[in-house]
N, C-alpha and C positions, 0 to 999 in steps of 0.2 A: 165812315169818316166824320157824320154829324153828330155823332152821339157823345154828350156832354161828359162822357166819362173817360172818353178817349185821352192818352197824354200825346204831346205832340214833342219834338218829331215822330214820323211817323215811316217806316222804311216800305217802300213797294217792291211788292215781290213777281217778277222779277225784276231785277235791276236794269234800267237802260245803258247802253253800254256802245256809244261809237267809237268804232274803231277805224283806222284813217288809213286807207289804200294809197293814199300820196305823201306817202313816207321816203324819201333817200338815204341810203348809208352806206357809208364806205371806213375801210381802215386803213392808214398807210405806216408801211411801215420800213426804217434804213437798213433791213438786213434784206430788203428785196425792194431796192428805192426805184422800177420801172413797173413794179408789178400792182396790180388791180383787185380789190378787194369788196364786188357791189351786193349792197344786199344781203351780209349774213345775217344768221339767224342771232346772235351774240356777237358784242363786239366790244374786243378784247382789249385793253390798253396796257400799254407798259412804259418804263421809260424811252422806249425807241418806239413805239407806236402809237400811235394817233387815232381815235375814234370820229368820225366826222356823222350827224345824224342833223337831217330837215324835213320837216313839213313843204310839202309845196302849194296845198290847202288844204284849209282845214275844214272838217266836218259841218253839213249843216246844222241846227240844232232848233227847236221851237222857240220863237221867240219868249214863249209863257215858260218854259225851262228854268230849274232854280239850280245851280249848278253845285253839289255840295262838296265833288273831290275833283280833283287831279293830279295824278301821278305819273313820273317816272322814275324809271327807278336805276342807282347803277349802284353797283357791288362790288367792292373790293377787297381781293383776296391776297392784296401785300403783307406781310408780317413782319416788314423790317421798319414800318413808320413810314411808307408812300402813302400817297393818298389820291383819290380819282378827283377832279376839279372841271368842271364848266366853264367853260367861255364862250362869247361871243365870236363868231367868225365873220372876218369882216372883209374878205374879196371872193367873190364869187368859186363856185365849183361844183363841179357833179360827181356822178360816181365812176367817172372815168379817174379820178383823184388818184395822183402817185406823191411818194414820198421826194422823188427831185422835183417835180411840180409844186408842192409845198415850200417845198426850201429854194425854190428860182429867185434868187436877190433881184431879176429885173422885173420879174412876172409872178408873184407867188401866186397862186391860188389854195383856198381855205386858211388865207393865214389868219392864226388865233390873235386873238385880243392881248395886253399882257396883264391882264384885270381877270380874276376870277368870278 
C-alpha cells in the first residue's frame, strides 16, 4: 500500500459487505385486500400492489470505514410507460400490513407520502 508507485484508489479484495438481518417487508395488494404478504424474496409492484420495505437497524460499521457505495436496487418490467417510484412512508406498520389496512380512511397504516 506504501509504495510510491501505487495509483489510488485502491479496491481490497475481498470486499466488505454488511448485510442487514433487520430488514421488514411486505406487499399489499386490492385483489387480496385481507391478505399478508411478510418477507418475500422479491417484491413485486403494480398498479394495485404496493411494496412496503424498512430497516429496523442498521448495521454496525468501523468508525475508520470510508463508505464508497450504497445500493438498492428496483426493476421495472412495465412496457407500457409505468414506472417504480419511492416514497416516504409516513404512519407506522409491520409485516402484518394489508391492503384495507392501507387504505382505512380513519386508521391508515403505511400510508405513502404523495412526493416521490
Amino acid at each position: 500500500m506504501n509504495d510510491v508507485n501505487r495509483s489510488f484508489p485502491v479496491t481490497i479484495d475481498p470486499a466488505i459487505v454488511a448485510s442487514n438481518p433487520f430488514v421488514e417487508d411486505t406487499s399489499v395488494t386490492s385483489a387480496a385486500p385481507d391478505a399478508t404478504s411478510e418477507n418475500e424474496t422479491a417484491l413485486y409492484i403494480t398498479r394495485y400492489r404496493l411494496a412496503h420495505w424498512k430497516t429496523t437497524l442498521l448495521p454496525t460499521i468501523p468508525t475508520s470505514a470510508y463508505i464508497t457505495n450504497a445500493t438498492i436496487t428496483m426493476k421495472s418490467s412495465f412496457t407500457d410507460g409505468d414506472y417504480v417510484a419511492a416514497y416516504e412512508v409516513l404512519t407506522d406498520w409491520d409485516e402484518s400490513l394489508t391492503w384495507n389496512q392501507y387504505t382505512d380512511p380513519t386508521n391508515p397504516k403505511g400510508k405513502l407520502d404523495d412526493t416521490v
